[in-house]
FIMARKE-343147 format. One record per residue (C-alpha): residue number from 0; residue in one letter; x, y, z. Coordinates in pm, whole numbers, plus 50000, padded with zeros to 5 digits. Last residue first. Example, Ala and Ser with C-alpha at 12.3 -4.5 7.8 and 13.67 -1.06 7.14 Angstrom:
// FIMARKE-343147
NODE_1_s_51367_49894_50714
NODE_0_a_51230_49550_50780
//
This chain:
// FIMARKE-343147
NODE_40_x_47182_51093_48329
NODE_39_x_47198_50970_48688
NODE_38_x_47537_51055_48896
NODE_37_x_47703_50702_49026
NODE_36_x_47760_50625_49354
NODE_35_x_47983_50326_49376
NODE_34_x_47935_50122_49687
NODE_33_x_48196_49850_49895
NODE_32_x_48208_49534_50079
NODE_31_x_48499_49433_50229
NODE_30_x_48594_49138_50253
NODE_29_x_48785_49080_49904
NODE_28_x_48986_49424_50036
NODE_27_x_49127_49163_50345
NODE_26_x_49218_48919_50136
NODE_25_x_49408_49167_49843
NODE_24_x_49589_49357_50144
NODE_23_x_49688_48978_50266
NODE_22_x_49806_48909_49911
NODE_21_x_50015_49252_49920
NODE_20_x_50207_49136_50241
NODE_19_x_50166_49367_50574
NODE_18_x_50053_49080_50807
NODE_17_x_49727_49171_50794
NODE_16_x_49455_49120_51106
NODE_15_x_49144_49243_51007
NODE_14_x_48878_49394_51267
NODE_13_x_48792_49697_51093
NODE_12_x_48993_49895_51329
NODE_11_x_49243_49681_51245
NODE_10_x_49238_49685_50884
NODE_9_x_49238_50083_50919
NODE_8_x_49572_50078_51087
NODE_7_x_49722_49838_50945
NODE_6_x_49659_50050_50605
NODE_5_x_49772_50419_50770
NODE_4_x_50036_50248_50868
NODE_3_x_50145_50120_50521
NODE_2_x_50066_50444_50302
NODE_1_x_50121_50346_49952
NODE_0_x_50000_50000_50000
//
């Protein structure tokens, strides 16, 4: 990640544990569900 604390950080507030290796970032993000607002035409 480009800010690793920041990342550990916010994985464990979300209650993640990462050991700081991309594929763990990639685990973690495939938990997490996001939303994409989109404007209406």
């Amino acid at each position: 990640p480009r800010h690793p604390a920041a990342a550990r950080q916010l994985c464990k507030i979300m209650g993640f544990e990462v050991d700081g290796s991309v594929a763990d970032y990639l685990e973690v993000g495939r938990h997490i569900p996001f939303v994409r607002f989109t404007l209406a035409t």
